[in-house]
Residue, then its C-alpha position, 0 to 999 in steps of 0.5 A: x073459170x072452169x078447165x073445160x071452158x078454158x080448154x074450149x077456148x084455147x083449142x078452138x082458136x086455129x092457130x094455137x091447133x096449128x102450132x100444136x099439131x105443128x110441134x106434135x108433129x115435130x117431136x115424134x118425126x125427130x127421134x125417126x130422123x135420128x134413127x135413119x141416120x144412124x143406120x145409114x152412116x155406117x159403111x161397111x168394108x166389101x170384099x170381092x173376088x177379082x182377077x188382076x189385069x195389070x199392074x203399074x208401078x207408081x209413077x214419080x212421088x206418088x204413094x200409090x200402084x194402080x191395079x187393074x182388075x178384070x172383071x172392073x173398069x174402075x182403076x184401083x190403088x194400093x200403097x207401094x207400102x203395102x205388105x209384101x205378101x199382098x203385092x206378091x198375091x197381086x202378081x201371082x194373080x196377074x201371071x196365072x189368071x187366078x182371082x184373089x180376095x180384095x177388100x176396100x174401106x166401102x163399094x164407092x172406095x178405089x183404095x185397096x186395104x187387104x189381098x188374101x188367097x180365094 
C-alpha cells in the first residue's frame, strides 16, 4: 500500500478529520490560555491621594481602626498595629483637610498598608 493511498484513506473518513481538527484546535488555543492567565493573575498595589474624613478607634478586640475618606464611600481598615507615623499622617489629614498618599494590596481591597506625605 502506497502512503498516498493510506493517507486518502484515513483523512477522508469524517471522524478521524474531526478528531484532527479537534486536537489541533486544542493544542494551539492552550499555550493562549495559559498566557491570559498569567497576565491577569497578578494584582498590582494602587496608591491614591484622599483626604481622611474620620477616623474611629477600633471597637472590642477588633485589630483594626476604620478610616473613612472623602472622596470614597467605601469603609477602610487599618491595623492599630500599624506604624505611628501613619496614623499620625491620618490624623494630620482629618484635622487640616490636607490629602495623603494611601496605598492598598489592589483596587477591590479596603486594608490600608502604607500613608505617606502628597
Amino acid at each position: 500500500m502506497s502512503i498516498r493511498s493510506f493517507v486518502n484513506r484515513r483523512m477522508v473518513n469524517s471522524i478521524c478529520t474531526i478528531c484532527m481538527l479537534g486536537l489541533l484546535f486544542m493544542v494551539a488555543a492552550f499555550p493562549a490560555a495559559a498566557q491570559k492567565k498569567k497576565k491577569g493573575g497578578v494584582k498590582k498595589p494602587v496608591e491614591y491621594a484622599l483626604t481622611v474624613a474620620a477616623i474611629r478607634p477600633p471597637v472590642g478586640n477588633d485589630p483594626y481602626m476604620e478610616v473613612t475618606f472623602s472622596e470614597s464611600a467605601r469603609f477602610y481598615k487599618i491595623s492599630k498595629n500599624a506604624a505611628p507615623g501613619y496614623i499620625d499622617l491620618l490624623r494630620e489629614s482629618e484635622k487640616t483637610g490636607k490629602p495623603v498618599l494611601v496605598k492598598r494590596a489592589n483596587e477591590y481591597s479596603d486594608i490600608i498598608l502604607r500613608v505617606r506625605r502628597k
